[in-house]
Phi, psi and omega in degrees: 000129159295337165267147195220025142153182203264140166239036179182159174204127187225137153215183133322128165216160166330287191236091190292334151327304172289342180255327159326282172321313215283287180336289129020256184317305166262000184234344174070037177228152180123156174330132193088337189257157206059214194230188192053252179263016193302166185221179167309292187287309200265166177200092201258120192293164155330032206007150180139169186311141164243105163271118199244108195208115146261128158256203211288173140317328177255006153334122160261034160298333138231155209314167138314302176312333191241129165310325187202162201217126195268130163237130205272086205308078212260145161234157160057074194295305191281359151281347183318286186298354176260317185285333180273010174287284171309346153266010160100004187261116182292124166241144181249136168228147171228170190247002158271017175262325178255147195242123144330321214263305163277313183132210183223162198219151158199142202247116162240188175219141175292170159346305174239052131094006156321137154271138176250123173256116179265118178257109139304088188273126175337158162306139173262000000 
């Protein structure tokens, strides 16, 4: 097989600028951000699992209204979550969410209402 991995995730924005910086600012994700060879354009995460799943249409996992749900590989979900709390960014947590087997979730949304799902991936 020839892919070897995802090398990009695009969507739509109002204000691809504005959103970009929010990405940035409250998740460290997006061009310029992390260590090594990141650059202006580029950003290279961490190793780790990629679940690459579509679901059905009428999923309620995320809105209806939205085509896609970005999900974020996260460490230490809950300083995550007080910081973006102390920036005025709303989080949903359900304890039916979270597994020893999967990890623990929490559900925001950016500026113009993307759902984001932050994944904590079990301890190894």
């Amino acid at each position: 097989m020839s892919v070897v991995g995802m090398g990009g995730y695009f969507f739509r924005a109002k204000d691809p600028e504005a959103i970009k910086a929010w990405y940035r600012e409250h998740l460290g994700v997006g061009g310029g951000c992390g260590t090594g060879a990141s650059g202006e354009w580029f950003w290279y995460p961490e190793p780790g699992p990629l679940l690459f799943e579509p679901f059905r249409e009428a999923s309620d996992y995320f809105p209806l209204e939205k085509q896609v749900m970005i999900n974020l590989r996260v460490r230490d979900l809950d300083g995550l979550l007080a910081r973006l709390k102390a920036s005025g960014i709303d989080a949903v947590t359900k304890a039916e969410w979270d597994t020893p087997e999967t990890g623990r979730f929490a559900r925001i949304h950016d500026p113009e209402g993307n759902p984001i799902e932050l994944w904590e991936p079990p301890a190894q």
